[in-house]
KOLGUDREN-793914 format. One record per residue: residue number from 1; x, y, z of N, C-alpha, C, CB in turn. Coordinates in Angstrom, 1 decimal, decimal comma. Glycine has a CB too. Layout:
N
[rec NUM; [X; Y; Z]; [X; Y; Z]; [X; Y; Z]; [X; Y; Z]]
...
// end
This chain:
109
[rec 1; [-13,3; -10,1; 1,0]; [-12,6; -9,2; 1,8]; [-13,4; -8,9; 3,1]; [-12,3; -7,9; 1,1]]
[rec 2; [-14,4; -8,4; 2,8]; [-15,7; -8,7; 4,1]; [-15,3; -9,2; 4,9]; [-16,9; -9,5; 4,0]]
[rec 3; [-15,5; -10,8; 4,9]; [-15,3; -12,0; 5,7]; [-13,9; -11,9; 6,4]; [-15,4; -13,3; 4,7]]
[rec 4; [-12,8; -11,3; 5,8]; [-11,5; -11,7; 6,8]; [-11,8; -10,0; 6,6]; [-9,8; -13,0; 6,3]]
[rec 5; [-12,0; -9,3; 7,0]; [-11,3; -8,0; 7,3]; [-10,9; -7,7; 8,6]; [-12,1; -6,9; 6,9]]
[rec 6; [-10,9; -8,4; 9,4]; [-10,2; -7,8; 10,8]; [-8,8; -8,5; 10,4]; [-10,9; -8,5; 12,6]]
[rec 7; [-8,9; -9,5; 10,3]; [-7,7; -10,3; 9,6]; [-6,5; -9,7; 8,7]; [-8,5; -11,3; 8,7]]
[rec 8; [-7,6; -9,2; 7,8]; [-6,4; -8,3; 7,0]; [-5,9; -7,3; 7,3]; [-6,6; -7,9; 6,0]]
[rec 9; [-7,0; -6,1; 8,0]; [-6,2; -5,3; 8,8]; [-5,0; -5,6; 9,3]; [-6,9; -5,0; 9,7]]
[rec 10; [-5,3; -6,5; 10,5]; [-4,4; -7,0; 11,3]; [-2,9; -7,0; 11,0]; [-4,8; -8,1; 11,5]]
[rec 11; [-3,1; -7,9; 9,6]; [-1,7; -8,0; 8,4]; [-1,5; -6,8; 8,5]; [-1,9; -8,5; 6,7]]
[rec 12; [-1,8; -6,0; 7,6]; [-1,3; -4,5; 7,3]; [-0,4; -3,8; 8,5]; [-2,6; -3,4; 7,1]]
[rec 13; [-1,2; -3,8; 9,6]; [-0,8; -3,3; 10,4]; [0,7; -3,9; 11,1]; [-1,9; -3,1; 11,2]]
[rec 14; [0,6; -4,7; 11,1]; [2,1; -5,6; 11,2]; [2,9; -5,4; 10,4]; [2,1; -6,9; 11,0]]
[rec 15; [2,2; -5,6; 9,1]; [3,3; -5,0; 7,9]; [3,6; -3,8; 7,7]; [2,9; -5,2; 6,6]]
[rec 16; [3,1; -3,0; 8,5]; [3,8; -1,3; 8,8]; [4,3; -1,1; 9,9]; [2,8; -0,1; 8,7]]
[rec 17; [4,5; -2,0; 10,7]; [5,1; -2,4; 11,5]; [6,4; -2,7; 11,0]; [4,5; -3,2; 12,1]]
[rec 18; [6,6; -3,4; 10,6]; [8,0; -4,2; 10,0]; [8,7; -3,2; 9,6]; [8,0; -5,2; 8,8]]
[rec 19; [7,7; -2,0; 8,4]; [8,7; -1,3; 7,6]; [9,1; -0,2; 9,2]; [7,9; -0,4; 5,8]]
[rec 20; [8,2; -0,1; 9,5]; [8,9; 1,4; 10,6]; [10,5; 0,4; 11,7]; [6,8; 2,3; 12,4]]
[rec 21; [10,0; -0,5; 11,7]; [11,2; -1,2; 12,3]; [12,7; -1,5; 11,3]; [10,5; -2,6; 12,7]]
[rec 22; [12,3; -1,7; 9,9]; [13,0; -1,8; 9,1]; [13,9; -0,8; 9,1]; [12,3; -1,9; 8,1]]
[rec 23; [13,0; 0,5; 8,6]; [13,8; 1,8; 8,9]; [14,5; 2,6; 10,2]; [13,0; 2,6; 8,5]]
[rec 24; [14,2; 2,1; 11,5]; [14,6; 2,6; 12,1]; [16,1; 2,0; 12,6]; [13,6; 2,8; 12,7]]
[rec 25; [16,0; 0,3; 12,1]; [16,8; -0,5; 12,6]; [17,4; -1,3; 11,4]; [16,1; -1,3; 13,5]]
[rec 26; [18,1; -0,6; 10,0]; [18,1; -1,0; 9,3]; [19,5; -2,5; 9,1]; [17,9; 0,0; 8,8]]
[rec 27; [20,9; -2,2; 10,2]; [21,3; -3,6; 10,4]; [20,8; -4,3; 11,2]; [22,3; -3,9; 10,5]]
[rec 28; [19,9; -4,2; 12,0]; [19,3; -5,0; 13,0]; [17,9; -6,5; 12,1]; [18,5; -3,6; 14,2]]
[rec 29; [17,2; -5,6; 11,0]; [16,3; -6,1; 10,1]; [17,9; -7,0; 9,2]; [15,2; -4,6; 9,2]]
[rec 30; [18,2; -6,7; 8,5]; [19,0; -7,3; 7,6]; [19,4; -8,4; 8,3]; [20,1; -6,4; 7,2]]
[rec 31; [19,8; -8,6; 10,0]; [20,6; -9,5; 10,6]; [18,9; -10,8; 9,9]; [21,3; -9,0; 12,8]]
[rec 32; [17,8; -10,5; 10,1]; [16,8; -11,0; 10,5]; [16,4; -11,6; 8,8]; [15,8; -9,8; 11,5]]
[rec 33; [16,7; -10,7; 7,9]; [16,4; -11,6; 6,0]; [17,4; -12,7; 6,2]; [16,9; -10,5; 4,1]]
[rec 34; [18,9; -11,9; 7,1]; [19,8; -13,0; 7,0]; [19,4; -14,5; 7,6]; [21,1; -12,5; 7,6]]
[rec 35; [19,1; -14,4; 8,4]; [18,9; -15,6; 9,3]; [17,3; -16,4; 8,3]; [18,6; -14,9; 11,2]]
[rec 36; [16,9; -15,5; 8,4]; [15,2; -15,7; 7,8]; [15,6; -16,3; 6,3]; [14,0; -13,9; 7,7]]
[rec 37; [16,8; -16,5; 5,1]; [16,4; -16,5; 4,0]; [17,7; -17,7; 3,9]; [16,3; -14,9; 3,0]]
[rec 38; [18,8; -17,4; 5,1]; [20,0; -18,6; 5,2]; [20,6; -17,9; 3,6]; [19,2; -21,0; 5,1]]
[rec 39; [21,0; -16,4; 3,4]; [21,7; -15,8; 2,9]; [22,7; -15,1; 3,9]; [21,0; -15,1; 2,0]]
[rec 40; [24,0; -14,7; 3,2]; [25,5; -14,2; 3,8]; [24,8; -12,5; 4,2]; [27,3; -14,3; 2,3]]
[rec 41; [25,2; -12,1; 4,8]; [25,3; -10,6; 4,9]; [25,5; -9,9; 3,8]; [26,1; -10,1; 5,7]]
[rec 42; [26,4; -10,2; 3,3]; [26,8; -9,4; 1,7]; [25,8; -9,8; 0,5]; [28,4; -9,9; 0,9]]
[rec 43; [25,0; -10,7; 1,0]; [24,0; -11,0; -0,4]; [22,7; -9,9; -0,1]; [23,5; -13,0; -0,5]]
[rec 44; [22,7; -9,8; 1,2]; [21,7; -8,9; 1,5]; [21,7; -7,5; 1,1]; [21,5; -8,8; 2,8]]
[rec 45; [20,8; -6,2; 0,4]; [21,4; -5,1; 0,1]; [20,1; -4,3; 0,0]; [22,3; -5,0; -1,2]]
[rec 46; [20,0; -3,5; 1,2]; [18,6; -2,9; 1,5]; [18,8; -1,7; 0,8]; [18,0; -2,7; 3,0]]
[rec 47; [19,8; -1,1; 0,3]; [19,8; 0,6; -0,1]; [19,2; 0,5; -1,5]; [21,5; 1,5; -0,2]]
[rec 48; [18,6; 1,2; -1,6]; [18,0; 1,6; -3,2]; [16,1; 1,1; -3,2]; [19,2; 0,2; -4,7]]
[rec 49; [16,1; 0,4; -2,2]; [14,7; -0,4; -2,1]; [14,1; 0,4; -1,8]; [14,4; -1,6; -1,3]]
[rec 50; [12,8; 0,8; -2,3]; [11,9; 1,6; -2,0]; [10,8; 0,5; -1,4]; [11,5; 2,5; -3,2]]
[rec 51; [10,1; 1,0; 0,0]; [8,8; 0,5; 0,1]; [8,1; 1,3; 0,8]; [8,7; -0,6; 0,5]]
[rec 52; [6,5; 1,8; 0,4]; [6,1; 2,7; 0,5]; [5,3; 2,6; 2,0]; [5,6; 3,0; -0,6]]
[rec 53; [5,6; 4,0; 2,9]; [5,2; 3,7; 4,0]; [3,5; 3,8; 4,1]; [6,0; 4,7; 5,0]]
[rec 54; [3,2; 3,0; 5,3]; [1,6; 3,7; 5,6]; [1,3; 5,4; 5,0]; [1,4; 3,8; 7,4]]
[rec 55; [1,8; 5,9; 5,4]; [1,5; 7,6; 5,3]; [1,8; 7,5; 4,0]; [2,4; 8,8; 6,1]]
[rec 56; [2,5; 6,6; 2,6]; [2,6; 7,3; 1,6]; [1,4; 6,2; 0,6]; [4,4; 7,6; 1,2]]
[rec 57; [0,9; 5,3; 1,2]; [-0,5; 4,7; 1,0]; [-1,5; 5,1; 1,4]; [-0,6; 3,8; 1,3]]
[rec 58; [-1,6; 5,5; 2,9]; [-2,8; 6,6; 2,7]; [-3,3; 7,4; 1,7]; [-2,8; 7,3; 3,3]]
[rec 59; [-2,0; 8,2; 1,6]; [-2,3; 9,2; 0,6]; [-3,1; 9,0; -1,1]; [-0,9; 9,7; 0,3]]
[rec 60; [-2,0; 7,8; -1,6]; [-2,7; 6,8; -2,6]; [-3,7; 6,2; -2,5]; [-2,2; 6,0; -2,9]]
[rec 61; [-4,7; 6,0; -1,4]; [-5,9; 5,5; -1,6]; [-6,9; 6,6; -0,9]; [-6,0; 4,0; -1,0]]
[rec 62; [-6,8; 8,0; -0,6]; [-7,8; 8,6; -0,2]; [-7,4; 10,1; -0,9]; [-8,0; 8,4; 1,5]]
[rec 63; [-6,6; 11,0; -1,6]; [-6,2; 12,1; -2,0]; [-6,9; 12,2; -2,8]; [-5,0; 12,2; -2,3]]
[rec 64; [-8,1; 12,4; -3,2]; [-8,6; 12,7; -4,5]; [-7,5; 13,8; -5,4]; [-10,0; 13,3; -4,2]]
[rec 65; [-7,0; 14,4; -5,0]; [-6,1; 16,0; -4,8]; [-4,8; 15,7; -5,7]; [-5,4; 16,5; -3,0]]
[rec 66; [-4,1; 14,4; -5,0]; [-3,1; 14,1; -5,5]; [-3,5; 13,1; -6,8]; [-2,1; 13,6; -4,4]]
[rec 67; [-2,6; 14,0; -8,0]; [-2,9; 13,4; -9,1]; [-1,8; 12,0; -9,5]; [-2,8; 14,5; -9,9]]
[rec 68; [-1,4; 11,2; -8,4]; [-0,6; 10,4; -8,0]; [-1,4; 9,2; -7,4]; [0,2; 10,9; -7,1]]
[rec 69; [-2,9; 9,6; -6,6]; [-3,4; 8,6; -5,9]; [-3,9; 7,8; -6,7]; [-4,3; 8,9; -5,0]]
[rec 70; [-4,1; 6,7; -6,5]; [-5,0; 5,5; -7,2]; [-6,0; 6,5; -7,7]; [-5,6; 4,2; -6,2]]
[rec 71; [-7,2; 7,1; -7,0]; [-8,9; 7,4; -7,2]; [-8,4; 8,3; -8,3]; [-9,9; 8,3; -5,7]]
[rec 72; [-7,3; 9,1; -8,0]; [-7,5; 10,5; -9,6]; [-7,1; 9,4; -10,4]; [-6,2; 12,4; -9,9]]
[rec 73; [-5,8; 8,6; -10,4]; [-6,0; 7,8; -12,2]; [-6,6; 7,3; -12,3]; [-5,3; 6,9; -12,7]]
[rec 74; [-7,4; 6,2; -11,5]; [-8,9; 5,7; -11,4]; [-9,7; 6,8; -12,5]; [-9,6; 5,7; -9,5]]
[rec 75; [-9,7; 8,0; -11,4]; [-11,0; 8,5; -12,8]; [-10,6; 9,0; -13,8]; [-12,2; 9,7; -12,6]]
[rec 76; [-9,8; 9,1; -14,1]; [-8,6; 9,8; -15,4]; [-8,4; 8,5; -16,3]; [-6,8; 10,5; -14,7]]
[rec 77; [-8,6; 7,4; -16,0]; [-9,1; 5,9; -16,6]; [-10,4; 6,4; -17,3]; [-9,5; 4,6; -15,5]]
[rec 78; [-11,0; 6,3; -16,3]; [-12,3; 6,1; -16,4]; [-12,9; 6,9; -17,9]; [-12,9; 6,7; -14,9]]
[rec 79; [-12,4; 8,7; -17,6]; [-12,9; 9,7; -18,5]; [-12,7; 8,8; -20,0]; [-11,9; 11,4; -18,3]]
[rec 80; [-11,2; 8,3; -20,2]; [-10,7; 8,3; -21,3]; [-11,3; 7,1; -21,7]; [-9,3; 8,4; -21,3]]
[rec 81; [-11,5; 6,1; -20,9]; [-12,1; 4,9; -21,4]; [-13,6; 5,2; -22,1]; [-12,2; 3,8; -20,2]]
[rec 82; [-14,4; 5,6; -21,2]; [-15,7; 6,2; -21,6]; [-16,1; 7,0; -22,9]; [-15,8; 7,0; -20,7]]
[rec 83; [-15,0; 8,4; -23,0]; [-14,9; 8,9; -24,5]; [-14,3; 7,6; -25,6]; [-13,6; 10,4; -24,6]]
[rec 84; [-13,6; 6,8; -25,5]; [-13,3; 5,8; -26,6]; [-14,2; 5,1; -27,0]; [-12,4; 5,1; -26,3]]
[rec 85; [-15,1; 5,3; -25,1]; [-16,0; 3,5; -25,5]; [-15,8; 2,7; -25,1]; [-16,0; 2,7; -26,6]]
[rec 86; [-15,2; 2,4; -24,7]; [-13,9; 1,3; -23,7]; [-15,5; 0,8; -22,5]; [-12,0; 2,7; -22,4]]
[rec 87; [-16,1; 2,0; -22,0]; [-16,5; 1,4; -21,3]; [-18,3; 2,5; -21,3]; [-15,2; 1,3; -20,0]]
[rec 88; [-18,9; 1,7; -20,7]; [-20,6; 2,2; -21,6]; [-21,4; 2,7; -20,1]; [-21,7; 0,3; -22,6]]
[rec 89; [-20,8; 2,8; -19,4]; [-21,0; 3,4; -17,8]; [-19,9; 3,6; -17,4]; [-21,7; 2,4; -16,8]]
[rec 90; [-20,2; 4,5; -16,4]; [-19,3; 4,9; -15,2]; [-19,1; 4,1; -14,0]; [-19,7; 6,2; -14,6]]
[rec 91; [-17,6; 3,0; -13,5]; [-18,0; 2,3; -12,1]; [-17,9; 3,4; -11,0]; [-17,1; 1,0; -11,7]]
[rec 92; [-18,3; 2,8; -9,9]; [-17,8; 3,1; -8,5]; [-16,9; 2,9; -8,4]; [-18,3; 2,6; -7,6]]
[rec 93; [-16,0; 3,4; -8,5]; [-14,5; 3,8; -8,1]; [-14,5; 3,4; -7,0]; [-13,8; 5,2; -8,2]]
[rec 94; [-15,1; 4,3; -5,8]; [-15,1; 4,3; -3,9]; [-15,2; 2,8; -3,8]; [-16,7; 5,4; -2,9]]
[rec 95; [-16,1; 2,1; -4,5]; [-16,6; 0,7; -4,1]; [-15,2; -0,1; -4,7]; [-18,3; 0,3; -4,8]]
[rec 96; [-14,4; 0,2; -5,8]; [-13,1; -0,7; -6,4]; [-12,2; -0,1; -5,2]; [-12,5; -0,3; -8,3]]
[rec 97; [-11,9; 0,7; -5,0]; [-10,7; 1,4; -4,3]; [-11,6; 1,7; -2,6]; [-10,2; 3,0; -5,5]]
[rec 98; [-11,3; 0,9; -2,1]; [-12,1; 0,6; -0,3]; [-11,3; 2,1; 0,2]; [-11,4; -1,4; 1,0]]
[rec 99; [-11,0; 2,8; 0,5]; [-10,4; 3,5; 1,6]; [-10,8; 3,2; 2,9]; [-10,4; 4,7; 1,4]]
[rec 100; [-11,7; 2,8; 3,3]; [-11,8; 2,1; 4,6]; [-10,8; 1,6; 5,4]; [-12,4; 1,3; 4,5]]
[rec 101; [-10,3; 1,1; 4,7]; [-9,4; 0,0; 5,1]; [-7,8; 1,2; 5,7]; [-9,0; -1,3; 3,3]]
[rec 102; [-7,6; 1,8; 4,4]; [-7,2; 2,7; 5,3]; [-7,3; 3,8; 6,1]; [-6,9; 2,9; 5,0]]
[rec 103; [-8,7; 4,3; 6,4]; [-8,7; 4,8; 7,4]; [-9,0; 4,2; 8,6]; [-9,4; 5,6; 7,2]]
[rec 104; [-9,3; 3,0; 8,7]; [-9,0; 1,7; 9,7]; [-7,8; 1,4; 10,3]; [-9,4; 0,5; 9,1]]
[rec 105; [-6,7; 1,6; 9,1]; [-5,4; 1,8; 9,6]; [-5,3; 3,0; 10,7]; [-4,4; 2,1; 8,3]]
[rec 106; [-5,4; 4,3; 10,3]; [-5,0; 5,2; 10,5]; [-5,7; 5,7; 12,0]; [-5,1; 5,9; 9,4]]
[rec 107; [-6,3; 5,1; 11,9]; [-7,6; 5,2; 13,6]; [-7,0; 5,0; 14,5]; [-9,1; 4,1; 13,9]]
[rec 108; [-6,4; 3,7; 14,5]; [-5,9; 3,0; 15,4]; [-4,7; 2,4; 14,9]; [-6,8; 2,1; 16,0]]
[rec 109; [-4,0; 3,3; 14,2]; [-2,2; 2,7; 14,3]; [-1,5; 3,2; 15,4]; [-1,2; 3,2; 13,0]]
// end
């Protein structure tokens, strides 16, 4: 991850791109799977699809607070593994779960 991280940024940021375009332009995107996948319009069906925006991934990778984010189940893993045994140390969570990356997003989106 090191090695290509401007790179991946880069991705992300495109790819939250798409969705804010997605949502704002939702037959305009559909015209675009259509053409992009050489499916009919009626095979296409964006309602019901959930995809979670930047702002609701931030939240999941930096909320300690929200008992929803990755880091609290992360340590709520962690506790339970540890009392079983599961696991004979405590990891670095911060070091499994980068938030960098999203606050890199968020700097400069």
């Amino acid at each position: 991850m090191a090695k290509h991280r401007t790179v991946f940024i880069a991705l992300l940021r495109s790819w939250f791109s798409g969705l804010r375009y997605i949502r704002g332009h939702p037959e305009e995107a559909k015209q675009v799977i259509v053409t992009a996948t050489e499916q009919t319009p009626e095979e296409i069906n964006l309602d019901g699809i959930v995809i979670f925006s930047f702002e609701d991934n931030y939240r999941v990778f930096t909320d300690r607070t929200d008992k929803r984010s990755l880091i609290a189940g992360a340590e709520l893993n962690v506790e339970f593994m540890l009392e079983r045994g599961d696991l004979n140390r405590r990891p670095a969570i911060p070091l499994i779960l980068d938030s960098s990356i999203a606050d890199a997003l968020k700097t400069k989106k």
